[in-house]
C-alpha positions as CSV (number, residue, x, y, z in Angstrom):
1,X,-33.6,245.1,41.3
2,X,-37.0,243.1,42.0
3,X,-35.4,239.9,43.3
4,X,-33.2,242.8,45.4
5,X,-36.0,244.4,47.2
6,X,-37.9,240.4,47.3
7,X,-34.7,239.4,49.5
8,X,-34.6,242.3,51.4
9,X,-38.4,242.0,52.3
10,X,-37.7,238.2,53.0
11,X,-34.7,239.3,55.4
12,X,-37.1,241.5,57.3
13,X,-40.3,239.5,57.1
14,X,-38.1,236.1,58.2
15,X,-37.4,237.8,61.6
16,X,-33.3,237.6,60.8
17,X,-33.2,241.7,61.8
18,X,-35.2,241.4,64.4
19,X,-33.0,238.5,65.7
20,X,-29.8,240.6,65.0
21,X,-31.6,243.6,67.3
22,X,-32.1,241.3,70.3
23,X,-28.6,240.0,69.4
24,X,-27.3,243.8,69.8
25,X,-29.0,244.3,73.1
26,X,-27.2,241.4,74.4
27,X,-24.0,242.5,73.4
28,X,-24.8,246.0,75.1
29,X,-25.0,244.6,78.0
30,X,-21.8,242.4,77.5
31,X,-20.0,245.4,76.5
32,X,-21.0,248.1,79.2
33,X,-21.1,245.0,82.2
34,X,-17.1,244.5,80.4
35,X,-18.4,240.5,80.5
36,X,-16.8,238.2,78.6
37,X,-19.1,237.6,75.6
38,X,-20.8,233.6,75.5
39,X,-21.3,233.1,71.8
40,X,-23.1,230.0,73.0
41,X,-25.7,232.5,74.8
42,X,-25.7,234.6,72.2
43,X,-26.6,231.7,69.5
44,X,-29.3,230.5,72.0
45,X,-30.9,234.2,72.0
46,X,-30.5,234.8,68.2
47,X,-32.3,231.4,67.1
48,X,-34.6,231.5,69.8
49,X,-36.0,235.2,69.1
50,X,-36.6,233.9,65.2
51,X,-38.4,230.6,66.4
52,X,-40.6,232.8,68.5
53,X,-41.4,235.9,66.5
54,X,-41.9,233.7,63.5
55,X,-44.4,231.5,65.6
56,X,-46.3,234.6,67.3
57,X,-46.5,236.7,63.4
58,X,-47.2,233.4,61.1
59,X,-48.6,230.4,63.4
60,X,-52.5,231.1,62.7
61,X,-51.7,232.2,59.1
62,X,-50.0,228.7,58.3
63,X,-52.5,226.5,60.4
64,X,-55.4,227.7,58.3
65,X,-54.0,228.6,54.7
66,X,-51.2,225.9,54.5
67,X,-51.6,224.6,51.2
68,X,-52.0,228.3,50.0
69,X,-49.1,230.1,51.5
70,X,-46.9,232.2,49.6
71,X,-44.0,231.8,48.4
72,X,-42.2,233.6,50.8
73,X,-43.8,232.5,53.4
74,X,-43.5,228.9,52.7
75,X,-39.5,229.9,53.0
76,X,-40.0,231.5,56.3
77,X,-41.8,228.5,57.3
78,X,-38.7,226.2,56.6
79,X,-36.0,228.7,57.4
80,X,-38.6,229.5,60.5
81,X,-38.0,225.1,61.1
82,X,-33.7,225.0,60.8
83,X,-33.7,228.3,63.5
84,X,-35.5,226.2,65.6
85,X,-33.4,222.9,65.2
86,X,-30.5,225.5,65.8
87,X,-32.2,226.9,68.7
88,X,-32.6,223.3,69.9
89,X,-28.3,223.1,69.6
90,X,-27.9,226.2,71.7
91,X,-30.0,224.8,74.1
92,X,-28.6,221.9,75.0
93,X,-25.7,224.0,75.8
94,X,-27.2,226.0,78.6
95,X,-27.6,225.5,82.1
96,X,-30.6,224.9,84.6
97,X,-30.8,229.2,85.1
98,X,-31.0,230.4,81.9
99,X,-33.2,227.6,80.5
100,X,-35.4,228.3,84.0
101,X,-35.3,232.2,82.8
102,X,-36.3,231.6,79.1
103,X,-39.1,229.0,80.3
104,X,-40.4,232.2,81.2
105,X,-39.7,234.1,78.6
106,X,-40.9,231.9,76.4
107,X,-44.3,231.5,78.3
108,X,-45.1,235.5,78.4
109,X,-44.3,235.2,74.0
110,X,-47.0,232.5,74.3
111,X,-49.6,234.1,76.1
112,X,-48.6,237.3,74.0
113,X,-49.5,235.3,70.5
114,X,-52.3,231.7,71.8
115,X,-55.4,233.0,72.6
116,X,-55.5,230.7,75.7
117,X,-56.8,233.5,78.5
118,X,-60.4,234.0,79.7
119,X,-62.7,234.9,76.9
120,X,-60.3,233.6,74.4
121,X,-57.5,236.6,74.6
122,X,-54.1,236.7,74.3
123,X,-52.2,239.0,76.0
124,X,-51.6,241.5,73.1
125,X,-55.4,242.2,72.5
126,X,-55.4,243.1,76.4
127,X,-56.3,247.0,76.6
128,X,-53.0,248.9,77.5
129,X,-50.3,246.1,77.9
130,X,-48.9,244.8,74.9
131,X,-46.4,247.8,74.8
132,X,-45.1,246.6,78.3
133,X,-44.8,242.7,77.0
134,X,-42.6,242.9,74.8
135,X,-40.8,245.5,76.6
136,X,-40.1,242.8,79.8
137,X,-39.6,239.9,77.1
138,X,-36.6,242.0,75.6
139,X,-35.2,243.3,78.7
140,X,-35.2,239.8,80.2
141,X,-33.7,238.3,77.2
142,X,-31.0,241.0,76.2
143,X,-30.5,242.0,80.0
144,X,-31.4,238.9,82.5
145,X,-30.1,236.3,80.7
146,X,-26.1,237.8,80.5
147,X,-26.5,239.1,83.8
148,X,-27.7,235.8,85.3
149,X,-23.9,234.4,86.8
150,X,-22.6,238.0,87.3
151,X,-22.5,237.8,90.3
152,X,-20.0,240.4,91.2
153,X,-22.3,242.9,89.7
154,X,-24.1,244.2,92.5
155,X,-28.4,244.2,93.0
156,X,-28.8,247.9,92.4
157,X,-27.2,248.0,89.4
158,X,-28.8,245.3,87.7
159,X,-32.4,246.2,88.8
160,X,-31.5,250.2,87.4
161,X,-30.4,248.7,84.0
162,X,-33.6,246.4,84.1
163,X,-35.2,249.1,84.3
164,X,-33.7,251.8,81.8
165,X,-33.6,248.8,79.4
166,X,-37.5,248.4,79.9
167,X,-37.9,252.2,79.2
168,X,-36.2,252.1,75.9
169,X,-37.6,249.4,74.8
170,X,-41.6,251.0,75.5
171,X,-39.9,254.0,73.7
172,X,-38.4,251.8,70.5
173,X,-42.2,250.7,70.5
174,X,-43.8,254.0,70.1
175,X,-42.5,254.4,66.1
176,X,-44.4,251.2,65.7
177,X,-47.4,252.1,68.0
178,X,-47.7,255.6,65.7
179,X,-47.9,253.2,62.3
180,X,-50.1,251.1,63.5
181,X,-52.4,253.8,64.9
182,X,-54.6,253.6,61.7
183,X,-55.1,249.5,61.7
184,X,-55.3,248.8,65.7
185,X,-58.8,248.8,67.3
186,X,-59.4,251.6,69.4
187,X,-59.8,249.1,72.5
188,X,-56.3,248.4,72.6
189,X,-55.9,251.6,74.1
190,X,-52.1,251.6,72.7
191,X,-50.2,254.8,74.1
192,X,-50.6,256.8,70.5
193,X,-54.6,256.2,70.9
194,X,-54.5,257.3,74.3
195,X,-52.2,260.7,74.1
196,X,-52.3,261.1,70.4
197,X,-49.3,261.5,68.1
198,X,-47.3,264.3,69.1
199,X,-48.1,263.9,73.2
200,X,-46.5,260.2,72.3
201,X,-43.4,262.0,71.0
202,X,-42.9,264.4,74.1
203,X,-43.8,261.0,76.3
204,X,-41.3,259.2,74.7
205,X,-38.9,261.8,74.8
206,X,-38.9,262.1,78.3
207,X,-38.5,258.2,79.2
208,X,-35.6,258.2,77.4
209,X,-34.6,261.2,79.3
210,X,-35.3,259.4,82.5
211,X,-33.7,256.3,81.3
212,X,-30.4,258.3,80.4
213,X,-30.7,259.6,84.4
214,X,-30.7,256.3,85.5
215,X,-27.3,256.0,84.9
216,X,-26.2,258.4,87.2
217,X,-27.5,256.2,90.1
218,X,-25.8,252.9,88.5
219,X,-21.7,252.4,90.4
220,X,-20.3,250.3,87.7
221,X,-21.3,252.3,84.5
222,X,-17.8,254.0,82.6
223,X,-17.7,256.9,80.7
224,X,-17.5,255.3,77.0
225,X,-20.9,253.4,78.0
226,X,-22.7,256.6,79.1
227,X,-21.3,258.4,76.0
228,X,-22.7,255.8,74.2
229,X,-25.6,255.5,75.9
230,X,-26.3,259.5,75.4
231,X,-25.8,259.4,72.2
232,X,-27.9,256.0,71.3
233,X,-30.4,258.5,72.9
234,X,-29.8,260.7,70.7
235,X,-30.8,258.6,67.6
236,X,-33.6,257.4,68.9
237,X,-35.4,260.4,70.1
238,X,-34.4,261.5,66.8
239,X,-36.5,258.4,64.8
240,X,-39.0,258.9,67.3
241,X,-40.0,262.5,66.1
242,X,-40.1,261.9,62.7
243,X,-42.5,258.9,63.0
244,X,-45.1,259.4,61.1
245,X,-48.9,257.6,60.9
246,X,-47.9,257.6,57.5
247,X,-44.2,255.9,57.3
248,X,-42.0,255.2,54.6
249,X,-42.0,251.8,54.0
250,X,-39.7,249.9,56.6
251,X,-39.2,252.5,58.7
252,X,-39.9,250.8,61.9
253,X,-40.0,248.1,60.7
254,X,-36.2,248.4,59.5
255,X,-34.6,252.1,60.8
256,X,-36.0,251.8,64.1
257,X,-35.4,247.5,64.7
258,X,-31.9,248.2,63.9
259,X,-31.2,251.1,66.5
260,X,-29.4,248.8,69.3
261,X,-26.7,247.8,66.2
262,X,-26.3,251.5,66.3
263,X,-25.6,251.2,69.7
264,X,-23.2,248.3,69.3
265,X,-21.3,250.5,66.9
266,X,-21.1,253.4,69.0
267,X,-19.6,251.3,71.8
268,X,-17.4,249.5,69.3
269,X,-16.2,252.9,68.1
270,X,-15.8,254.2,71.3
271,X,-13.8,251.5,73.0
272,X,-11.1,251.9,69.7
273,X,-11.0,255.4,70.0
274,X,-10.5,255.4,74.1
């Protein structure tokens, strides 16, 4: 069973279910928008979420301890290399938009990881912000990019689901905000070091609240995407609550990265059964 759990933590570590997660948010919006799904967009986004999460958790790590990396991470490093050759497929099979979109993306994930800001900061050592980085990378990625030739989908809605898309996403953050509350520097001032554990809970609660009430104001939304919606909510107010400063191992990191494939399987389920 050791070479069992070895893979699994390799699957996780690699970035593969944190690629399939941004994969899943994608085809959310594919599926409640009732676009027809670009495989070649999706392939761009799965590659291209490894290639950068890989670069922003291991580049410092590998530039200074090369010749004594692990052995794991010597895989990641060349499965880490073939994502990006992949990614560099996909993107020669997207147009001036989307790359013009990910440019920017792909700028904020830099800033996020290079220290190349005044005083030698990146922007996740910024007091207060990281939370809201990552939330506007994801939404742009699983939201902007699909949305980008829609253009029968009117303004409104796509700024609403911009917006309820950033909310879940700060709120999918919080279970990791609440482990890390023991290892991040109190300057930070991350959202559990600034309310504390259980006012992070209620505050999370209600955003997702708020982000459910969104939909009311959105014209094109149908009923199988707000059930589905309501009752992705469901789940993750539900992993929210039982986050713990002390988590089982791979509960974020695992339970809560894989709650939009929930949410793909609800609307999978729901579109059969309707």
């Amino acid at each position: 069973m050791k070479w069992l759990k070895n893979l699994f933590k390799l699957y996780i570590n690699s970035s593969i279910h944190t690629g399939i997660a941004v994969l899943c948010f994608t085809l959310v919006t594919f599926l409640e928008f009732g676009i027809e799904i670009d495989q070649n967009l999706l392939g761009f986004i799965f590659f291209g979420t490894i290639s950068s999460y890989n670069f922003v958790k291991y580049a410092s790590v590998a530039r200074l301890h090369h010749s004594s990396l692990a052995e794991n991470l010597k895989i990641i490093q060349v499965f880490s290399f073939f994502c990006f050759i992949a990614l560099l497929w996909f993107t020669l099979k997207q147009d001036y938009k989307t790359l013009f979109v990910s440019s920017i993306l792909g700028m904020l994930t830099l800033l996020y990881a290079t220290p190349v800001l005044k005083g030698h900061q990146n922007l996740r050592n910024i007091a207060g912000i990281k939370v809201f980085v990552i939330a506007i990378t994801a939404t742009g990625t699983g939201v902007l990019l699909p949305l980008l030739h829609q253009y029968e989908i009117s303004l409104q809605d796509k700024i609403l689901v911009v917006f309820q898309r950033i909310l879940i996403h700060i709120v999918l953050m919080l279970p990791f905000e609440i482990r890390d509350l023991k290892f991040d520097d109190p300057s930070l001032k991350t959202i559990p070091q600034l309310f504390g554990v259980k006012n992070t809970k209620i505050f999370g609660s209600v955003l997702m609240l708020i982000a459910v009430g969104i939909s009311i104001f959105r014209t094109n939304i149908g009923n199988q995407s707000f059930t589905g919606l309501c009752a992705f909510s469901v789940v993750v107010i539900g992993m929210l609550l039982a986050s713990r400063i002390k988590q089982k191992p791979f509960y974020a990191a695992f339970w809560v990265e894989a709650a939009p494939i929930f949410w793909v399987l609800i609307l999978v389920i729901l579109n059969v059964i309707f």
